[in-house]
N, C-alpha and C positions, 0 to 999 in steps of 0.2 A: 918845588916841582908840582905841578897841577895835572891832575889825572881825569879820567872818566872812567867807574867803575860799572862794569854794566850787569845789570841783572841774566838771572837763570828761571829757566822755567824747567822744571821736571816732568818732562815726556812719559816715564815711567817711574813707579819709585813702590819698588816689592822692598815691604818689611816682615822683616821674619823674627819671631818672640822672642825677645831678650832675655840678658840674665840675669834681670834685676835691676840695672843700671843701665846697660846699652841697648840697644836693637842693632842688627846686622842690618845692612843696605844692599839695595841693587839695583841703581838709576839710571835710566838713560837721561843728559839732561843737555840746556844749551846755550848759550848767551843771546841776549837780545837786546834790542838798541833802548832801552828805558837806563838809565845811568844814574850815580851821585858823582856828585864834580868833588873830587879833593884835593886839597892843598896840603902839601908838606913843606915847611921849613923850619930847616933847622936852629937850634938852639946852640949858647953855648956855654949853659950846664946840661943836668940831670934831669931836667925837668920836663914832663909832659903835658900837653894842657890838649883837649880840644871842643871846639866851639860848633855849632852850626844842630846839635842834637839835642830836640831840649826834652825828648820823652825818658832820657835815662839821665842819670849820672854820669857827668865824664867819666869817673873810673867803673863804672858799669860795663862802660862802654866798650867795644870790640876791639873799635883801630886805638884805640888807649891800650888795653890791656897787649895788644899787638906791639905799639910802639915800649909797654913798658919791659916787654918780656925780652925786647933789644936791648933797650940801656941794664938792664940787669943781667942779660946772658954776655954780652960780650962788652960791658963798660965803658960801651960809646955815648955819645951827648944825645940828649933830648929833642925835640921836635915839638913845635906848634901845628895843631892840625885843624881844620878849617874844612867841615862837610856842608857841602847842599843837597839835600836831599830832592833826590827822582824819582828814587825807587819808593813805593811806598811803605809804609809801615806796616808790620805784620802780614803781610800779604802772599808768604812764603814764596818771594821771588829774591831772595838772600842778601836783601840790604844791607843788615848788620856785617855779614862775612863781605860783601862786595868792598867796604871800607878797611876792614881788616885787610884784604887782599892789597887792596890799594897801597896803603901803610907798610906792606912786607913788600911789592913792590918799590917804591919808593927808598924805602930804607937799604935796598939789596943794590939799586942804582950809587946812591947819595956815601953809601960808608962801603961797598964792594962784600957785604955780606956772603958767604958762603950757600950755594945753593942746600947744605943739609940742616945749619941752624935753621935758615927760612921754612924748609919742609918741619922741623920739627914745632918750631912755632905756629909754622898756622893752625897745626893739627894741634894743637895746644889750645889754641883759640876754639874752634869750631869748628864740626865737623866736615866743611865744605869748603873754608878757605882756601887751603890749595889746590882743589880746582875753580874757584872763580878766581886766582892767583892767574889761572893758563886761560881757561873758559875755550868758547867753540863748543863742540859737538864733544864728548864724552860718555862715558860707563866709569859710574863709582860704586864702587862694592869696598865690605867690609864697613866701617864707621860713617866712611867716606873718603878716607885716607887713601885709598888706592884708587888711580884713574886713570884711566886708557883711553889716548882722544881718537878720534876717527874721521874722516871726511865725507860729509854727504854729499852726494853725487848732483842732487836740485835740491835748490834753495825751497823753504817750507814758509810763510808767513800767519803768521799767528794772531788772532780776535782774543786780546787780551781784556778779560774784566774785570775790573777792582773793584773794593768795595770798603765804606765807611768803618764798618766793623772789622777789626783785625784779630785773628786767633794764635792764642796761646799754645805752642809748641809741646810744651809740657801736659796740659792738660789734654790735645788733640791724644796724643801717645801713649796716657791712661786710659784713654776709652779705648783706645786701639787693642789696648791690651784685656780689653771687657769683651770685646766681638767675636763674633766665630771665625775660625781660618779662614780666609779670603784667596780667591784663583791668585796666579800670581801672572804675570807679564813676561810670555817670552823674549827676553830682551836679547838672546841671541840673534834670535829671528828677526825681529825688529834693526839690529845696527845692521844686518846684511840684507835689509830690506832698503835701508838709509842710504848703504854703500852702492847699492846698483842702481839706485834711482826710481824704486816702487813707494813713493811715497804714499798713493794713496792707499796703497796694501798694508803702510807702516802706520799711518795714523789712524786706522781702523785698531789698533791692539794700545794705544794708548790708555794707560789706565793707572790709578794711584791707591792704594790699599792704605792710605789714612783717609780717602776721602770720605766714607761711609760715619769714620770715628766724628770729622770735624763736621757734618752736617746731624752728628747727633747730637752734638752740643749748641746749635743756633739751627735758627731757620732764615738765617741773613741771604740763605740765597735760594730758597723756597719757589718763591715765582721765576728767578732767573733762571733755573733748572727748565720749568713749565714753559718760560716763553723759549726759550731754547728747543724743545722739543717739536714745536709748533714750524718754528722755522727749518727742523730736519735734522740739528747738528747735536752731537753729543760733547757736552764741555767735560774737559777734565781737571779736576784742581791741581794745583802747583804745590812743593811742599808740603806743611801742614797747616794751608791755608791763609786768607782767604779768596787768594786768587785765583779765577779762574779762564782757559784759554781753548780754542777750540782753533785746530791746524787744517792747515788748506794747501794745494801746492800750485794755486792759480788766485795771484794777489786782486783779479778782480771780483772772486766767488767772496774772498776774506772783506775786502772793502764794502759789499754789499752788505755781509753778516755783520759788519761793524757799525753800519749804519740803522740795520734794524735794529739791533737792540739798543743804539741812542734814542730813538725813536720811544723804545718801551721805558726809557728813564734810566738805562745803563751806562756806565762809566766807561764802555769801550772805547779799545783803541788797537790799531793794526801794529802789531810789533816786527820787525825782520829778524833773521839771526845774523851775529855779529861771531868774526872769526875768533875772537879776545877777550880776556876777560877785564884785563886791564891795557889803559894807551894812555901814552902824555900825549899832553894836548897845548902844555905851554912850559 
């Protein structure tokens, strides 16, 4: 089975202190058309293998740990898995869980897996997997584990900018925990800004309470901030970095902003949102 797993961007993402171990969540977030193509086929032992990611370990790896938590919870056969990567690396647009996702899709198709093993595995896996499992438009609160999707009324197109340097989740999230309390994002306000169609009301409150942590740790996007400012728009980062997007609800305003900052030597690119988070594709 061949897929396209598509990345998320976090529109909002309120983190509130943890207890040691976790941090509570409360993201508005989305899918967009940036993707890894994966392939699943099946095996017929035990065996997991997969190919196409060579900054970790297969078994490091997400949709590995994904496919392996299948053959050991319910003692079905193995899988060959075969990633191309789209989504960029560290750039907290959820490449690793998009694969993951992928993987539990795949396998819930291929063996008829029950929809509660799959919810317990993704949330196994990563905090986000089961929603870029569904993807679209969403609010994830708690770990991540709980998601409630929702439909925006007008499509939003987004100046997405990536970057060479990718940040470390863990260490983004110690600093996080070094800063002073941060506003948080009324995300009420925001999905019922989403649902009537005031997008420009709704991407004015955009905003992500690790971004302060992960611009303390690099200044990889120092100028990009400054040129940004010059042209009008306020970017907000994705995750916990290093990606950053800035929303528009007129794809010629976005096209334009995508151009200048190619222009200043940026990696943009115009993303749409996508209803899915996972689609076969062959």
């Amino acid at each position: 089975m061949k897929l396209h797993a598509y990345a998320k961007l976090n529109l909002t993402l309120n983190v509130y202190r943890g207890d040691g171990k976790f941090h509570e969540l409360d993201s508005i977030v989305t899918s967009v058309d940036v993707f890894d193509t994966v392939i699943v086929t099946p095996r017929a032992d035990d065996i997991v293998t997969v190919t196409g990611v060579d900054r970790v370990l297969p078994q490091d790896n997400t949709a590995w740990k994904t496919a392996k938590a299948f053959v050991d919870g319910v003692g079905m056969h193995g899988v060959d898995i075969v990633v191309q990567k789209g989504i960029p690396f560290g750039a907290g647009m959820g490449g690793s869980s998009a694969d993951a996702s992928a993987v539990a899709f795949a396998i819930k198709r291929l063996y008829g897996v029950g929809d509660d093993l799959v919810y317990d595995v993704c949330n196994s896996v990563g905090s986000d997997v089961w929603y870029m499992l569904h993807g679209g438009y969403a609010r994830m609160t708690g770990k991540g584990q709980h998601v409630c999707g929702f439909c925006a009324q007008k499509p939003l197109y987004y100046v997405v900018t990536t970057f060479a340097e990718p940040c470390c989740t863990k260490d983004v999230f110690a600093a996080f925990d070094n800063l002073p309390e941060q506003p948080h994002a009324d995300n009420d306000k925001i999905v019922d800004l989403l649902q009537c169609g005031k997008t420009t009301d709704a991407t004015k409150l955009f905003c992500n309470n690790l971004q302060l942590a992960a611009q303390s740790l690099s200044s990889y996007a120092d100028r990009f901030i400054v040129v940004c400012d010059t042209l009008g728009v306020v970017p907000t980062m994705t995750g916990s970095g290093s990606a950053y997007f800035v929303a528009f609800d007129r794809l010629a305003e976005a096209n334009s902003i995508s151009q200048s900052l190619r222009k200043h030597g940026f990696k943009a690119r115009v993303c749409n949102d996508v209803p899915c988070g996972v689609e076969i594709v062959d």
